[in-house]
N, CA, C and O atoms as a Tripos MOL2 file, in Angstrom:
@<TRIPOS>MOLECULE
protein
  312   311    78     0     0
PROTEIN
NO_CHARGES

@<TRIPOS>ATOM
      1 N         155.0260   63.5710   65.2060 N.3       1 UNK1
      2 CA        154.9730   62.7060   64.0600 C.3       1 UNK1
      3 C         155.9460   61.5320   64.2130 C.2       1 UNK1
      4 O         156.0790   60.7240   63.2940 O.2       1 UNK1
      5 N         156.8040   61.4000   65.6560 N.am      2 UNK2
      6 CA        157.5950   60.7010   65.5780 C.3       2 UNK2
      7 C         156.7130   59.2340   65.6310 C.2       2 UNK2
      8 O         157.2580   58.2560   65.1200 O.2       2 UNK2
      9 N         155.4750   59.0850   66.1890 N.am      3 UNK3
     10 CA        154.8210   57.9850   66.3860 C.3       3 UNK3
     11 C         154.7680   57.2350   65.3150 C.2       3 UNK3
     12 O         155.1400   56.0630   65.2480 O.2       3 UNK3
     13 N         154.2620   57.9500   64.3650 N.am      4 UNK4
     14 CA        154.1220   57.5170   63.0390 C.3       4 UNK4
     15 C         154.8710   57.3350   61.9840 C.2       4 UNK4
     16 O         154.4450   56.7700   60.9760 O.2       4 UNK4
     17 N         156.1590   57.8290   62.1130 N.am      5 UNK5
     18 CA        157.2650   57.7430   61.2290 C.3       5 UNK5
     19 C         156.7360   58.6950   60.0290 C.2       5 UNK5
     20 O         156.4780   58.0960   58.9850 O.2       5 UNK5
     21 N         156.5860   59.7750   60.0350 N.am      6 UNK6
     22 CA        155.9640   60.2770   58.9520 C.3       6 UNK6
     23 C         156.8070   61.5710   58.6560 C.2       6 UNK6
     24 O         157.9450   61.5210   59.1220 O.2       6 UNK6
     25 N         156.5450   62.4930   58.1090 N.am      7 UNK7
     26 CA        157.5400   63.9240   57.8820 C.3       7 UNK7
     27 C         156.0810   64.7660   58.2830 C.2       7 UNK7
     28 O         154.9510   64.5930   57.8270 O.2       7 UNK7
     29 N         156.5110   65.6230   59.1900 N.am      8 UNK8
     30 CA        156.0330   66.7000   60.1340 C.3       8 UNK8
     31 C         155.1200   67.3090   58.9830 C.2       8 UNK8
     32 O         154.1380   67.8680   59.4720 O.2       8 UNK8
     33 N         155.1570   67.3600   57.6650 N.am      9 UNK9
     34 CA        154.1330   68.2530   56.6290 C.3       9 UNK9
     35 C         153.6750   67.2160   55.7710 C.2       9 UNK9
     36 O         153.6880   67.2680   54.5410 O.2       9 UNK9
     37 N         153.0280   65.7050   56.8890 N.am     10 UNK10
     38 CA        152.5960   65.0480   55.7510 C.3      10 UNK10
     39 C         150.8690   65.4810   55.5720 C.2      10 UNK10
     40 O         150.1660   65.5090   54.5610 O.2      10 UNK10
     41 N         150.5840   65.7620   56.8730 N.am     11 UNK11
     42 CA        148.7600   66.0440   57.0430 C.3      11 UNK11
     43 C         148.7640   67.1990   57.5840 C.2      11 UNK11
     44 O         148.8930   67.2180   58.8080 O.2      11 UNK11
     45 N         148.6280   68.4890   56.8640 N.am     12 UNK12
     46 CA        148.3760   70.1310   57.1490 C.3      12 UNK12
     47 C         147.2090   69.4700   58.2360 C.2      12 UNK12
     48 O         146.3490   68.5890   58.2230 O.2      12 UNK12
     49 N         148.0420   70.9970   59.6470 N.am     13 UNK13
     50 CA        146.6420   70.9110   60.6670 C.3      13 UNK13
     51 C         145.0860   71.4720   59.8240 C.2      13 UNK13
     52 O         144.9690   72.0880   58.7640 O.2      13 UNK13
     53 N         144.5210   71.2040   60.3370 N.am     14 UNK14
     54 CA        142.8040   72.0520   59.9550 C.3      14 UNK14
     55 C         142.2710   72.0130   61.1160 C.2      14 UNK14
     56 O         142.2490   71.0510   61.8850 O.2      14 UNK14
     57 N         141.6340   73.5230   61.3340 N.am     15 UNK15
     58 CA        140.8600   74.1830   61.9720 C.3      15 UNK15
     59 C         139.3880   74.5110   60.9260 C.2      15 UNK15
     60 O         139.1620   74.3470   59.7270 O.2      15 UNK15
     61 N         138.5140   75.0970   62.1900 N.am     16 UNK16
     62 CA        137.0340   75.3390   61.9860 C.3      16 UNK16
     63 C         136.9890   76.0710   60.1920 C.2      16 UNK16
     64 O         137.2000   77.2450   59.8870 O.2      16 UNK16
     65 N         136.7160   75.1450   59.4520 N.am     17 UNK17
     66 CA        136.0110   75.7230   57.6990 C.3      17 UNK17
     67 C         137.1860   75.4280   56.9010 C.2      17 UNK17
     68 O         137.1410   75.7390   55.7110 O.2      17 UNK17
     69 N         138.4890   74.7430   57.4790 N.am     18 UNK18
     70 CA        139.6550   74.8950   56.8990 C.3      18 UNK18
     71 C         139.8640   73.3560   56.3880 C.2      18 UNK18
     72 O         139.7630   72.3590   57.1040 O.2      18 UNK18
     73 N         140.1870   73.3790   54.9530 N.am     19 UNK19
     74 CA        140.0830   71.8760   54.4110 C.3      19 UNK19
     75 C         141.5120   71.4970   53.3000 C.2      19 UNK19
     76 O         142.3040   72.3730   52.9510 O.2      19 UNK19
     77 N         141.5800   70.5850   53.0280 N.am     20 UNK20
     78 CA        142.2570   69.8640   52.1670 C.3      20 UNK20
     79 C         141.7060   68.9390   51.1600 C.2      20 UNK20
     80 O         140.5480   68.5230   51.1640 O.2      20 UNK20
     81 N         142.6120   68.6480   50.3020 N.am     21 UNK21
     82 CA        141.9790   67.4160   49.2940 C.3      21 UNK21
     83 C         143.3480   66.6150   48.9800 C.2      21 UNK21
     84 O         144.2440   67.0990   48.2900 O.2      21 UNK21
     85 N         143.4030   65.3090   49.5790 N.am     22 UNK22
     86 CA        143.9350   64.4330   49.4180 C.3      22 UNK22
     87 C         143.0710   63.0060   48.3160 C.2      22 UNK22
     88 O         142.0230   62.3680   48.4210 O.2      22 UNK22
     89 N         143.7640   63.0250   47.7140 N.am     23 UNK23
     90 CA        143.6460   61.5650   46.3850 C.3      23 UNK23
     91 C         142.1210   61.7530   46.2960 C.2      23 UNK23
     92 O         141.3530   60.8280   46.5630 O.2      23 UNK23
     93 N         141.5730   63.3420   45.7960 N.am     24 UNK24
     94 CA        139.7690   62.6330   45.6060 C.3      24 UNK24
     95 C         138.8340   63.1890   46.9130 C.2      24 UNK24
     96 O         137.7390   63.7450   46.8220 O.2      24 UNK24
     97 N         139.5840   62.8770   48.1520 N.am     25 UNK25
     98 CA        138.9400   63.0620   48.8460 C.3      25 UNK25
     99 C         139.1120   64.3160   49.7370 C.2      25 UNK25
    100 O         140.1260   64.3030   50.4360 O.2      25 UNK25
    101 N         138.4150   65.2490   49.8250 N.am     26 UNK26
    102 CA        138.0790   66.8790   50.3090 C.3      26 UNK26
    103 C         137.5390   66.8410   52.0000 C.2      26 UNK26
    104 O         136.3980   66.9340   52.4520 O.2      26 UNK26
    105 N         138.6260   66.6980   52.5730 N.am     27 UNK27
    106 CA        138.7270   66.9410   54.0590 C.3      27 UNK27
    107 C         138.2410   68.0580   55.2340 C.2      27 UNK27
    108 O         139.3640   68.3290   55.6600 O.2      27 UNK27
    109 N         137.8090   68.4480   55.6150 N.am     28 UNK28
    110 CA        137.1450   69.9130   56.4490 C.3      28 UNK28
    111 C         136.9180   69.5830   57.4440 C.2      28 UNK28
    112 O         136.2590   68.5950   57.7690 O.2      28 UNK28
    113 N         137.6230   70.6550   58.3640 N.am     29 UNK29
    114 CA        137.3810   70.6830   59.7860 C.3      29 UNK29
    115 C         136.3020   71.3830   60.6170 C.2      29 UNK29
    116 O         135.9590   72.5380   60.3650 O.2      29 UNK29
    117 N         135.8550   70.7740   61.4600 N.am     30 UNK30
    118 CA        134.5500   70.8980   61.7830 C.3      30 UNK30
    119 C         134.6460   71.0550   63.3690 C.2      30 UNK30
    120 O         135.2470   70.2100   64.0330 O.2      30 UNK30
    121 N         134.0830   72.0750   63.9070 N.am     31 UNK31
    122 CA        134.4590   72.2730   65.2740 C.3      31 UNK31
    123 C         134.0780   70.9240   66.5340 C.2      31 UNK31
    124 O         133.0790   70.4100   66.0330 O.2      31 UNK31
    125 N         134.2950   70.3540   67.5020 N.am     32 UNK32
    126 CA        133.9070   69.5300   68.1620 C.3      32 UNK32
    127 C         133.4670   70.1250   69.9290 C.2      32 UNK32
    128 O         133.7730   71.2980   70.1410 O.2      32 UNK32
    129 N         133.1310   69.7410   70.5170 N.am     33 UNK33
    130 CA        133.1080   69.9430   71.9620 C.3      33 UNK33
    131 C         132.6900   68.7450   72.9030 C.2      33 UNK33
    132 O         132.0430   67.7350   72.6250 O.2      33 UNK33
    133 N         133.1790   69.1000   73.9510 N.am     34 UNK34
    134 CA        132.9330   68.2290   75.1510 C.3      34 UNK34
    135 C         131.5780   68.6100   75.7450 C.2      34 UNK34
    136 O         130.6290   67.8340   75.8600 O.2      34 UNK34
    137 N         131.5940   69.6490   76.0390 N.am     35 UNK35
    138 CA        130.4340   70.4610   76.5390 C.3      35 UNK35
    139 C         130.2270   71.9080   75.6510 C.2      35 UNK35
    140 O         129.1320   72.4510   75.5030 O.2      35 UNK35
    141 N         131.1240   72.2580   75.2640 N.am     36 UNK36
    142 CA        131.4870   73.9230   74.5380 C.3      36 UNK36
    143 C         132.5580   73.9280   73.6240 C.2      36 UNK36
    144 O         133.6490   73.4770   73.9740 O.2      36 UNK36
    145 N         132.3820   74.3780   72.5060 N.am     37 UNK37
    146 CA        133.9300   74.4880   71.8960 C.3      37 UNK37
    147 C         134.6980   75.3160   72.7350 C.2      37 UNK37
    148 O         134.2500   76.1900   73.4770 O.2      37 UNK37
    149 N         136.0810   74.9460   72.5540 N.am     38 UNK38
    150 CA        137.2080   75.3080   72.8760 C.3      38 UNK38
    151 C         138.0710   75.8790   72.2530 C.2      38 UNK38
    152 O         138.2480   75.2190   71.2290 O.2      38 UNK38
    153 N         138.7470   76.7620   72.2690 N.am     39 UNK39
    154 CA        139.7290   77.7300   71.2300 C.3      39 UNK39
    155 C         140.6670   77.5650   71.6680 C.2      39 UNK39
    156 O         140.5510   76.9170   72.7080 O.2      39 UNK39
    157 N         142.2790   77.9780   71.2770 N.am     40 UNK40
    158 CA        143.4310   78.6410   72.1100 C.3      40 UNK40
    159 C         143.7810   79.8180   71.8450 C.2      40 UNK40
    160 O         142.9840   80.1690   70.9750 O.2      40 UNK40
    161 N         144.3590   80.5140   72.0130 N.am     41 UNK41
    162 CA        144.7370   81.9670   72.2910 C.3      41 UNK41
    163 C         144.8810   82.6190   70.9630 C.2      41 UNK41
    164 O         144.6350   83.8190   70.8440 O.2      41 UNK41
    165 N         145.4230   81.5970   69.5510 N.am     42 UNK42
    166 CA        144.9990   81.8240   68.3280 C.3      42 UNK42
    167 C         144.0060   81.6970   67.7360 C.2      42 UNK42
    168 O         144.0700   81.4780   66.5260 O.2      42 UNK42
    169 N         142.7760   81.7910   68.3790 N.am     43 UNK43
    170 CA        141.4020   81.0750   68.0370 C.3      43 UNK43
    171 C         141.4600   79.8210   67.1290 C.2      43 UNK43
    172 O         140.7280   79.9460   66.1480 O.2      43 UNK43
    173 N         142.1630   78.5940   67.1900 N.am     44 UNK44
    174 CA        142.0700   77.5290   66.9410 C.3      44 UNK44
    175 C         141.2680   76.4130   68.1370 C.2      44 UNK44
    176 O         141.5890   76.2440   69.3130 O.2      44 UNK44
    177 N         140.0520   75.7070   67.3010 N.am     45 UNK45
    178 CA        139.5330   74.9030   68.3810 C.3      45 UNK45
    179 C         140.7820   73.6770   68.4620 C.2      45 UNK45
    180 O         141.6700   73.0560   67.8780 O.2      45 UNK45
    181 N         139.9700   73.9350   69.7920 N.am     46 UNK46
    182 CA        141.2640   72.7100   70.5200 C.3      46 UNK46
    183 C         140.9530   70.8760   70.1880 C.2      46 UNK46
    184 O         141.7700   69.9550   70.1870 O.2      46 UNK46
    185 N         139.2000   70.8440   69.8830 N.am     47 UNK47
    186 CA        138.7760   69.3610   69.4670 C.3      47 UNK47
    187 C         138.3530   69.6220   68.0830 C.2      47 UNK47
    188 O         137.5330   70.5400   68.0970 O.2      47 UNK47
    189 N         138.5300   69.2800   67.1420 N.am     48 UNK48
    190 CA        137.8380   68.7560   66.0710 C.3      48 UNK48
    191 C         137.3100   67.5890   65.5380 C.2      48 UNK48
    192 O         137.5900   66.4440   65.8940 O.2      48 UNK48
    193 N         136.4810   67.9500   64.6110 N.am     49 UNK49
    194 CA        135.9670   66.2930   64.1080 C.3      49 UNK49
    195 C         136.3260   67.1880   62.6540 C.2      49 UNK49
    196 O         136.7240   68.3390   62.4780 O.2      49 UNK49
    197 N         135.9340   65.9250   61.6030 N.am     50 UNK50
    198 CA        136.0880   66.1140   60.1550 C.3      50 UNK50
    199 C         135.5620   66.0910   59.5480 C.2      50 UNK50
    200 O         135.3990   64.8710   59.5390 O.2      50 UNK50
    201 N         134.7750   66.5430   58.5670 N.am     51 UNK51
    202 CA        134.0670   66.0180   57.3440 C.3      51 UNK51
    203 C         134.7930   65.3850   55.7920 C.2      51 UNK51
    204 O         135.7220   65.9220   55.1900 O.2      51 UNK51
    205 N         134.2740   64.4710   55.4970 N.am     52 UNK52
    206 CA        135.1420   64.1510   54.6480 C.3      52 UNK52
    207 C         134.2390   63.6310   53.1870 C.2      52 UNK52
    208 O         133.6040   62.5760   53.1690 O.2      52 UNK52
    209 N         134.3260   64.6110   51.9650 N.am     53 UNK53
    210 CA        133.6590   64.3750   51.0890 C.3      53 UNK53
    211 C         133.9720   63.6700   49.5990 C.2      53 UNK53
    212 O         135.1720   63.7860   49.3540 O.2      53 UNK53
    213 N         133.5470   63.2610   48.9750 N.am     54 UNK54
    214 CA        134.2330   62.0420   48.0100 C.3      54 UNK54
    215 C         133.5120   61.4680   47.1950 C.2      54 UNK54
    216 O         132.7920   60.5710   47.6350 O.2      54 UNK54
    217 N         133.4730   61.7450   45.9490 N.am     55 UNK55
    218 CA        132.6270   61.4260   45.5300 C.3      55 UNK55
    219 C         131.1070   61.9510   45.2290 C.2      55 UNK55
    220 O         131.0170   63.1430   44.9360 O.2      55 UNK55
    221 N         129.7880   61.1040   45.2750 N.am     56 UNK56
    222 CA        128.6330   61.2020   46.4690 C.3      56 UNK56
    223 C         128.2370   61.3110   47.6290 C.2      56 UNK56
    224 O         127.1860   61.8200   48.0170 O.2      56 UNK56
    225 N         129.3810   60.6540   48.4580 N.am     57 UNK57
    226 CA        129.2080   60.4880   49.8910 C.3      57 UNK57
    227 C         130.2970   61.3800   50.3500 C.2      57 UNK57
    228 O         131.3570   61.8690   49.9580 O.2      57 UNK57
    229 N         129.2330   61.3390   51.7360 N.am     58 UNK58
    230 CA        129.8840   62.4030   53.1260 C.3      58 UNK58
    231 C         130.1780   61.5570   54.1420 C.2      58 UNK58
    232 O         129.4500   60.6100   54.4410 O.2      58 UNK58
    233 N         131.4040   61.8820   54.8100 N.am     59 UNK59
    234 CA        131.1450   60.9840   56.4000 C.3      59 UNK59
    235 C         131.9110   62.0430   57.6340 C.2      59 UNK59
    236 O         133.0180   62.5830   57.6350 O.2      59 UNK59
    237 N         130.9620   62.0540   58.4880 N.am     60 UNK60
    238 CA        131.4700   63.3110   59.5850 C.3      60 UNK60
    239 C         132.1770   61.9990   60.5260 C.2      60 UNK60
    240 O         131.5630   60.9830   60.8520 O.2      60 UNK60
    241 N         133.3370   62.2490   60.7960 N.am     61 UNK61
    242 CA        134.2950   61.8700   61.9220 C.3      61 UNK61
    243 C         133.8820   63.0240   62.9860 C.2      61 UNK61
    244 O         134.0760   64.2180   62.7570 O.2      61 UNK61
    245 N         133.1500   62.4120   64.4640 N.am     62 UNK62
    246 CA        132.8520   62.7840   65.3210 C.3      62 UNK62
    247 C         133.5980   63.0390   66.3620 C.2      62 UNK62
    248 O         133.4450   63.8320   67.2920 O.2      62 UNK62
    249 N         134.3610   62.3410   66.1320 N.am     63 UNK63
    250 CA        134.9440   61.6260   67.7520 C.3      63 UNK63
    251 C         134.3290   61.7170   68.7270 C.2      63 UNK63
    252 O         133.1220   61.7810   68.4980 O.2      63 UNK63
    253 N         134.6760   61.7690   70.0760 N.am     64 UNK64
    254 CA        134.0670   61.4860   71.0720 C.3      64 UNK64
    255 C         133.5000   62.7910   71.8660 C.2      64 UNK64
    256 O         134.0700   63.2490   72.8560 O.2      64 UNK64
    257 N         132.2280   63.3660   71.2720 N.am     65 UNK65
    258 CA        131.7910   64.9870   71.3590 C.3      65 UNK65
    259 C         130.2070   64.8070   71.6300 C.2      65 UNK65
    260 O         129.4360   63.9770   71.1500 O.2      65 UNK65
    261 N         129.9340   65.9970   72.6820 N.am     66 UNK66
    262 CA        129.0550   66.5110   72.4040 C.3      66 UNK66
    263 C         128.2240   67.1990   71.4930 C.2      66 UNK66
    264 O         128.8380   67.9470   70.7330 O.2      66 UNK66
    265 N         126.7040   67.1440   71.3260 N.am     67 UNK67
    266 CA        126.2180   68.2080   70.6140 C.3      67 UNK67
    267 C         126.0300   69.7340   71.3490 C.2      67 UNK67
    268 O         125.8770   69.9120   72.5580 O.2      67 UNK67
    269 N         126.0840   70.8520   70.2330 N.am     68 UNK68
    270 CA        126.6240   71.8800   70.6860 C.3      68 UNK68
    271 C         125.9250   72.5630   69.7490 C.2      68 UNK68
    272 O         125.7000   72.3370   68.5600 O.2      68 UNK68
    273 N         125.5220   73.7200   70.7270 N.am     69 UNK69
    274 CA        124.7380   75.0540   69.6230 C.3      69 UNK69
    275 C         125.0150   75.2430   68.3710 C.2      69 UNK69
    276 O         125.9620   76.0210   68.2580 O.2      69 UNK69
    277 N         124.4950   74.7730   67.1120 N.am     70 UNK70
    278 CA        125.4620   75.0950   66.2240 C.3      70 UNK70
    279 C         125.7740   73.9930   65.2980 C.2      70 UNK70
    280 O         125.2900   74.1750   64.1810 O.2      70 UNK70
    281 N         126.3790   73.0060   65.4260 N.am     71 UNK71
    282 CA        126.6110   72.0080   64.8630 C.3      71 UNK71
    283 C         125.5980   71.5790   63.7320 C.2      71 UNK71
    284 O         126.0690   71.0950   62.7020 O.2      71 UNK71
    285 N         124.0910   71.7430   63.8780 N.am     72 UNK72
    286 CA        123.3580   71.1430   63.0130 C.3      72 UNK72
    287 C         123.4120   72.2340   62.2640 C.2      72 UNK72
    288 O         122.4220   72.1130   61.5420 O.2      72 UNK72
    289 N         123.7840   72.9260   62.0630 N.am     73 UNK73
    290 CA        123.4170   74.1640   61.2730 C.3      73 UNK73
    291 C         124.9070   74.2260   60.3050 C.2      73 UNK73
    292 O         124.9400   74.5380   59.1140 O.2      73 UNK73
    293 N         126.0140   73.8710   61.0970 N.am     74 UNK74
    294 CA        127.1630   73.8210   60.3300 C.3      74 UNK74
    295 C         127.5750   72.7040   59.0240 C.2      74 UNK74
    296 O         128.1750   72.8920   57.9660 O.2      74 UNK74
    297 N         126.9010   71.3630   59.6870 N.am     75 UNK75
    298 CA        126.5820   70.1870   58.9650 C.3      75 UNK75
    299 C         125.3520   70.4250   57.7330 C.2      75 UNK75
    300 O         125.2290   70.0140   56.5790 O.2      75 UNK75
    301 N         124.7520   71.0710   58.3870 N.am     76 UNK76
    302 CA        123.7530   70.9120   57.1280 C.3      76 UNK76
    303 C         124.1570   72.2670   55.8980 C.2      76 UNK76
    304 O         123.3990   72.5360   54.9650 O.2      76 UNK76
    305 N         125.1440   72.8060   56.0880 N.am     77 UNK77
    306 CA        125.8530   73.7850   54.5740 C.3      77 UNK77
    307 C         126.4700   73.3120   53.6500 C.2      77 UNK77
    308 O         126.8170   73.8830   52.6160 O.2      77 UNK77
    309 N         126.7280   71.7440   54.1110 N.am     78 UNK78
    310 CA        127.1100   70.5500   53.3020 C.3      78 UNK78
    311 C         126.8060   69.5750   53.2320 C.2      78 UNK78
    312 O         127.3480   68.8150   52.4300 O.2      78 UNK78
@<TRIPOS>BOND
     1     1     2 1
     2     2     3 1
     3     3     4 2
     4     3     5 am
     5     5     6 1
     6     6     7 1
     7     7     8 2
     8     7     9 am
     9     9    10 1
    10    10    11 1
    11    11    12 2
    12    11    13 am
    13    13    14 1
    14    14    15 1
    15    15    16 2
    16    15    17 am
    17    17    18 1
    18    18    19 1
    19    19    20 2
    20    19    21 am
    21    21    22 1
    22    22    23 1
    23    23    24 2
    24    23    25 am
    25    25    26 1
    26    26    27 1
    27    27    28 2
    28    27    29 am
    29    29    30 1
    30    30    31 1
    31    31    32 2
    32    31    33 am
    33    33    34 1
    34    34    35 1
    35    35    36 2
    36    35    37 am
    37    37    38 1
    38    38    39 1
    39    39    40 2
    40    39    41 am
    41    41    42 1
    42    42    43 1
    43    43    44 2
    44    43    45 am
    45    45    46 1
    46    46    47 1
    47    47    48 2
    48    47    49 am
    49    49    50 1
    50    50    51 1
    51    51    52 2
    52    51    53 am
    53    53    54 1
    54    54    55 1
    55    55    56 2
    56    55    57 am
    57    57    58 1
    58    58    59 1
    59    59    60 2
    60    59    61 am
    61    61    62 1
    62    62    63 1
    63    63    64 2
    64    63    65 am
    65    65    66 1
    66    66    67 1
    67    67    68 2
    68    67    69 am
    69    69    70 1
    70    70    71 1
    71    71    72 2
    72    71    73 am
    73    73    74 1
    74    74    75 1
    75    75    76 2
    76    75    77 am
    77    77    78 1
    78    78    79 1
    79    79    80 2
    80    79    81 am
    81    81    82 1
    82    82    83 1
    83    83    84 2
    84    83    85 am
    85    85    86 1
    86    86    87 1
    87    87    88 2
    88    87    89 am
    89    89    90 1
    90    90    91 1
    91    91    92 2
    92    91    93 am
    93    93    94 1
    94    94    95 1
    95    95    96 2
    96    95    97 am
    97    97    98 1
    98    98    99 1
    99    99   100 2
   100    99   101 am
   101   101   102 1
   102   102   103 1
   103   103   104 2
   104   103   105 am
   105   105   106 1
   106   106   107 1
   107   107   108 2
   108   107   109 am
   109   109   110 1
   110   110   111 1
   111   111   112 2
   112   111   113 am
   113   113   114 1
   114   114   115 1
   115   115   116 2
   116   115   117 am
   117   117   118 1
   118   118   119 1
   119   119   120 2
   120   119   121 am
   121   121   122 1
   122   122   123 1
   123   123   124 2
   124   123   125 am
   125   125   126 1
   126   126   127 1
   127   127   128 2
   128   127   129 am
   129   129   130 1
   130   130   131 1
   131   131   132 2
   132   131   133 am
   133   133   134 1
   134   134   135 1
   135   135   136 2
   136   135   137 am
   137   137   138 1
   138   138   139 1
   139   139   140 2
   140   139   141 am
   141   141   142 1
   142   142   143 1
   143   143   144 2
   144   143   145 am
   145   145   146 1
   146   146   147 1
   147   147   148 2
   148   147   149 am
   149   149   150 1
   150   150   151 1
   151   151   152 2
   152   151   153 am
   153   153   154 1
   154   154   155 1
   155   155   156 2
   156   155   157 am
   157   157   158 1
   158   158   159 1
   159   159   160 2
   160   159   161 am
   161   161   162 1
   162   162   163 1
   163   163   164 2
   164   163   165 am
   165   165   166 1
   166   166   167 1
   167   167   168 2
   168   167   169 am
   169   169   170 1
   170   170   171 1
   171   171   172 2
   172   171   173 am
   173   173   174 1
   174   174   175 1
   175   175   176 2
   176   175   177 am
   177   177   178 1
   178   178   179 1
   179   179   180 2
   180   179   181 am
   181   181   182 1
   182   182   183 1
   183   183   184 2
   184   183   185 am
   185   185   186 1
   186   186   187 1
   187   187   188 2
   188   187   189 am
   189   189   190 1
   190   190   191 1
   191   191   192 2
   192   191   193 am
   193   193   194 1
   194   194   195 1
   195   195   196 2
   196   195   197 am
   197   197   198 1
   198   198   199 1
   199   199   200 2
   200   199   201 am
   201   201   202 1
   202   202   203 1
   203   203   204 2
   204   203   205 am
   205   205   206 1
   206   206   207 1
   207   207   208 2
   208   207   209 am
   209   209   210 1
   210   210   211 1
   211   211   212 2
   212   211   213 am
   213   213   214 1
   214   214   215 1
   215   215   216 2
   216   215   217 am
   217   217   218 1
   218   218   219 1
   219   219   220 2
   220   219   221 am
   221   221   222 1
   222   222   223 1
   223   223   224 2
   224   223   225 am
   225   225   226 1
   226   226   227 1
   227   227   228 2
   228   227   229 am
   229   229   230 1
   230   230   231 1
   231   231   232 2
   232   231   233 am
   233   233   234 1
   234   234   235 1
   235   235   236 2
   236   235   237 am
   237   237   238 1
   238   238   239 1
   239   239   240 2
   240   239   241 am
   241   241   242 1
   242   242   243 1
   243   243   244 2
   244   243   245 am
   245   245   246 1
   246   246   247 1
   247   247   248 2
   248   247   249 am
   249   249   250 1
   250   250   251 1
   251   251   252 2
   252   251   253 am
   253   253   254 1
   254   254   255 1
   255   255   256 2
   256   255   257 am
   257   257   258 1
   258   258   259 1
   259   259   260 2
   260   259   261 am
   261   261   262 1
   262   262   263 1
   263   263   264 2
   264   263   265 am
   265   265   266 1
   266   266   267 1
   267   267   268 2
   268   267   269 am
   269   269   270 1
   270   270   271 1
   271   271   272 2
   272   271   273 am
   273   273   274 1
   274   274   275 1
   275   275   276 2
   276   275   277 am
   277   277   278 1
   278   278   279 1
   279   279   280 2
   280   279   281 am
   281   281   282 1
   282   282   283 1
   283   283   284 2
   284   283   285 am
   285   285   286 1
   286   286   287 1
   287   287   288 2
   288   287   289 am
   289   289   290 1
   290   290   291 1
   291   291   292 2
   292   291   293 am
   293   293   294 1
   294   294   295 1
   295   295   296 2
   296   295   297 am
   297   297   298 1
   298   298   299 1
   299   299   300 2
   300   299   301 am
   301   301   302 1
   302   302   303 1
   303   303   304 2
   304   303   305 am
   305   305   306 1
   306   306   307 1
   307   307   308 2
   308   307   309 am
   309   309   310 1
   310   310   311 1
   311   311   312 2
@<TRIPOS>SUBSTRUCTURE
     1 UNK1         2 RESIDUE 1 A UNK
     2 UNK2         6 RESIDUE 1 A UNK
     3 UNK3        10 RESIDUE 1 A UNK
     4 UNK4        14 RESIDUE 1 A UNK
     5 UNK5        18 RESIDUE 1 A UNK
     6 UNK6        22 RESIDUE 1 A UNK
     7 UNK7        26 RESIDUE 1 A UNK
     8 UNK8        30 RESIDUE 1 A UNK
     9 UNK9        34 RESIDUE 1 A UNK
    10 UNK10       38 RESIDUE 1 A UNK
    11 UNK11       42 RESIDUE 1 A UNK
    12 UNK12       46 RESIDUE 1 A UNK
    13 UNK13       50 RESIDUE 1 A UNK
    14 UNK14       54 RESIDUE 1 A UNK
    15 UNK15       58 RESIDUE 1 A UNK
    16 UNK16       62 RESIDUE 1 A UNK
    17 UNK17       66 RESIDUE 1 A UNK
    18 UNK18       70 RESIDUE 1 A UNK
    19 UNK19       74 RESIDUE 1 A UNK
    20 UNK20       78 RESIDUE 1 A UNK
    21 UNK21       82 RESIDUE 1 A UNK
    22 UNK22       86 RESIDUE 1 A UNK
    23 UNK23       90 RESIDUE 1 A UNK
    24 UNK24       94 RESIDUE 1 A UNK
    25 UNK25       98 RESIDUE 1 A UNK
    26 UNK26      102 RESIDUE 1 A UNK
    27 UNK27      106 RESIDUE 1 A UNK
    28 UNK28      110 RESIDUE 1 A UNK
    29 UNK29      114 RESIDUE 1 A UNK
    30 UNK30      118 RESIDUE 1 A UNK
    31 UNK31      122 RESIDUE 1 A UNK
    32 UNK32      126 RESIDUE 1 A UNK
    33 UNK33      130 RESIDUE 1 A UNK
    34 UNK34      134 RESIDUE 1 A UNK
    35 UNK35      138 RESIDUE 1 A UNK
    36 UNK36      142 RESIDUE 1 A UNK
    37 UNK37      146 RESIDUE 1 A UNK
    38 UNK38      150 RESIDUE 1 A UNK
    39 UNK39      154 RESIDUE 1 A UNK
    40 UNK40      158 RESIDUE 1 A UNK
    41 UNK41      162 RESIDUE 1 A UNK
    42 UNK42      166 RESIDUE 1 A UNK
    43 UNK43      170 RESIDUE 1 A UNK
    44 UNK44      174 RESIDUE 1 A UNK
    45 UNK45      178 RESIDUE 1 A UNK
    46 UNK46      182 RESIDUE 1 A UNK
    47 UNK47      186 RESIDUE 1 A UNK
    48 UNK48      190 RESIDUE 1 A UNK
    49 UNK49      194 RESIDUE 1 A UNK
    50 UNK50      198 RESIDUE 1 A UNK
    51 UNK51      202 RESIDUE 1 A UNK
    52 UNK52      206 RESIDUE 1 A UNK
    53 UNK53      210 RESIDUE 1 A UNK
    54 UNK54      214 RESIDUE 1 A UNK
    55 UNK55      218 RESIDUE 1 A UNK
    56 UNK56      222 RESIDUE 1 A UNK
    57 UNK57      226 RESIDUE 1 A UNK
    58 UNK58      230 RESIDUE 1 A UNK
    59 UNK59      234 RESIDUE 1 A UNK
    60 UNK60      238 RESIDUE 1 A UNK
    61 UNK61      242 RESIDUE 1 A UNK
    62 UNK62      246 RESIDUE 1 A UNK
    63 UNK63      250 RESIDUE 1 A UNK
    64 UNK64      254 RESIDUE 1 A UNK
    65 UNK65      258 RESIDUE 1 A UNK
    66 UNK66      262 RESIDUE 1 A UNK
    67 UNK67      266 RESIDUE 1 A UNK
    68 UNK68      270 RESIDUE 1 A UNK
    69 UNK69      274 RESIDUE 1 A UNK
    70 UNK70      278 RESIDUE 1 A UNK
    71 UNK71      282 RESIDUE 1 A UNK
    72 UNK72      286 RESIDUE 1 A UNK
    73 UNK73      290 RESIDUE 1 A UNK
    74 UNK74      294 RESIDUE 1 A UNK
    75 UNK75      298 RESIDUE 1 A UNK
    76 UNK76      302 RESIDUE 1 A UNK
    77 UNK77      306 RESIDUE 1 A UNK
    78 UNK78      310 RESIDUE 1 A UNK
């Protein structure tokens, strides 16, 4: 967090179904992959993207991912 000048508990991590709500807007983490999701030894995926809901509107933050078994099926429960 030093990049950012920020305090280490300004943005709780999120993992796969795990969300927040900042000012309105309801945050959820959404698994990502290159080729396969990825875990670490705590079963946390290692890429995520986000969903972010507000309002009416949805917007999935992708980043730079493959599609992956799964995904359309996870997206469409919301």
């Amino acid at each position: 967090m030093q990049r950012v000048h920020c305090d280490k508990n300004f943005l709780p991590g999120l993992n796969e179904g795990t969300n927040v709500e900042v000012a309105g807007f309801l945050i959820t983490g959404v698994p990502s992959a290159h080729n396969t999701v990825k875990k670490n030894e705590q079963g946390e995926c290692k890429i995520m993207g986000y969903l972010i809901l507000f309002g009416s509107y949805s917007v999935y933050h992708l980043r730079d991912i493959s599609l992956f078994d799964g995904l359309t099926e996870i997206l469409n429960s919301y």
